[in-house]
C-alpha distance (Angstrom), angle and dihedral (degrees) to the residues before:
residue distance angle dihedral
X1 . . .
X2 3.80 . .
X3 3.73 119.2 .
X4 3.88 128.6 -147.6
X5 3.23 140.9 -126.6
X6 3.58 106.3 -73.0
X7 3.71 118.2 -104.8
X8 3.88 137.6 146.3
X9 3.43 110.5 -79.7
X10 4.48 119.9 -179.3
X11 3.65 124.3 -176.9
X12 4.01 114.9 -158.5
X13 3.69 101.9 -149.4
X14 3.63 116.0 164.3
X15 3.98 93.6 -173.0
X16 3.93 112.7 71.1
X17 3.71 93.0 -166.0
X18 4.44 89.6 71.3
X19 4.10 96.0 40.7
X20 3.98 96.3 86.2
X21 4.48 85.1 51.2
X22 3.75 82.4 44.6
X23 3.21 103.2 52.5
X24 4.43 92.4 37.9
X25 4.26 75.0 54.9
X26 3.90 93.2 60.1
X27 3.44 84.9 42.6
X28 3.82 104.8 62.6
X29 3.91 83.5 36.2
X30 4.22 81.0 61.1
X31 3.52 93.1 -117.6
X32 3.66 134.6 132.5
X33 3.78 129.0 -129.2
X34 3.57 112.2 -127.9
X35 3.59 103.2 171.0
X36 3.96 143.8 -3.4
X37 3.67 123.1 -159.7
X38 3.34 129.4 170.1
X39 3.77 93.7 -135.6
X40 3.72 140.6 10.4
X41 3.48 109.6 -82.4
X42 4.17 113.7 -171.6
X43 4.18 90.2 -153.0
X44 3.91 89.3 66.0
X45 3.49 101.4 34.8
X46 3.80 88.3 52.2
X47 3.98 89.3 48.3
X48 3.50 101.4 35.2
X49 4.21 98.7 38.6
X50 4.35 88.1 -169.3
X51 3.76 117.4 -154.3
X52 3.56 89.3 -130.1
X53 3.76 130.0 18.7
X54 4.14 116.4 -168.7
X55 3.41 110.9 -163.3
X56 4.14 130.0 -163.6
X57 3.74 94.6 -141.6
X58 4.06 98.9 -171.4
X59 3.02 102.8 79.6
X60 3.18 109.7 38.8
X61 4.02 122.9 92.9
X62 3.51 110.9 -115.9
X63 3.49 98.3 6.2
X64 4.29 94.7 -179.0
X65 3.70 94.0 54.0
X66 4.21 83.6 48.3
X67 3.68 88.7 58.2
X68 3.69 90.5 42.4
X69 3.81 93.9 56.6
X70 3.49 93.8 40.9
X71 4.22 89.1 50.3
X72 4.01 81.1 57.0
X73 3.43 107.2 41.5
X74 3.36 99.6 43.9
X75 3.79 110.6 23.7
X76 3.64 102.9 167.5
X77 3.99 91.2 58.6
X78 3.71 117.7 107.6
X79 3.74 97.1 -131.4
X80 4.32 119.2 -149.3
X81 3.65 121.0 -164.6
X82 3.91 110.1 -147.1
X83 3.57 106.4 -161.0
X84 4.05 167.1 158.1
X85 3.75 93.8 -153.8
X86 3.29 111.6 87.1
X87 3.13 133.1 130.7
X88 3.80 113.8 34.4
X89 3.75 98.3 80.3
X90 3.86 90.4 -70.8
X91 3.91 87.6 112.5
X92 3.67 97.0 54.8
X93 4.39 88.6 37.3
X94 3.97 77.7 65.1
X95 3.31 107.1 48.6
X96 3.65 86.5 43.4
X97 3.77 93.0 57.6
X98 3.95 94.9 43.9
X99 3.64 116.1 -69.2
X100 3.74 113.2 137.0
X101 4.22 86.3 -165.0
X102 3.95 140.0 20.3
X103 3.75 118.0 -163.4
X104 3.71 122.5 174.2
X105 3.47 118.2 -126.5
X106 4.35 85.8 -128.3
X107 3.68 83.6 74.3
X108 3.76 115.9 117.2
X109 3.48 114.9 -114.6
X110 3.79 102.1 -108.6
X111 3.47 89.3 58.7
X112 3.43 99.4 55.1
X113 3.81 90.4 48.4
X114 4.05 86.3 55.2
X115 3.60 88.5 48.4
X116 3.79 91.7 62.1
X117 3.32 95.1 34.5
X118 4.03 90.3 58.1
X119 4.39 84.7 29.8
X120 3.56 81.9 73.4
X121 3.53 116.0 30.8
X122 4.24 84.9 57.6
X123 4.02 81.4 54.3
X124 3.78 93.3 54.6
X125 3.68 106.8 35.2
């Protein structure tokens, strides 16, 4: 399996129970897991600034302003929505607020694993 180019990579997973198949996701896509948090938290992002920040939005409660805050916080980060929502208008709401990706969590898992895979090439090209 090829690797990257190393960069900072932070999932924002609010259920424990999905990190380890996250993280095995990242994995396949040849990325590294840098950091898991269970919600966005503007200290970190300001320290850390990650390449690319992938973000369960679900569960979390206001899940436009999160991308918001993440967009300004860290605005180099290429931002992916994981998520139920779509459809509805919620996909373009995110990419209107800062995400650079939506996938929906009904994806298979291949795809999602290309999606990274091309997620970060586009960031590093």
């Amino acid at each position: 399996m090829e690797r990257h180019e190393r960069g900072k990579v932070h999932i924002v997973e609010p259920q424990d129970l999905f990190v380890p198949t996250l993280v095995d996701v990242f994995s396949e896509a040849g990325l590294f897991v840098d950091r898991v948090s269970e919600q966005i938290d503007p200290q970190i992002l300001l320290e850390e600034q990650p390449d690319l920040l992938f973000v369960d939005s679900d569960y979390l409660d206001d899940p436009l302003r999160a991308v918001r805050l993440a967009r300004t916080l860290a605005a180099h980060a290429f931002i992916v929505i994981y998520s139920n929502s779509r459809g509805g208008g919620s996909e373009d709401a995110f990419l209107a607020a800062g995400a650079a990706v939506v996938l929906d969590k009904s994806a298979e898992r291949e795809s999602i694993v290309e999606t990274l895979r091309a997620t970060w090439s586009l960031r590093h090209t």
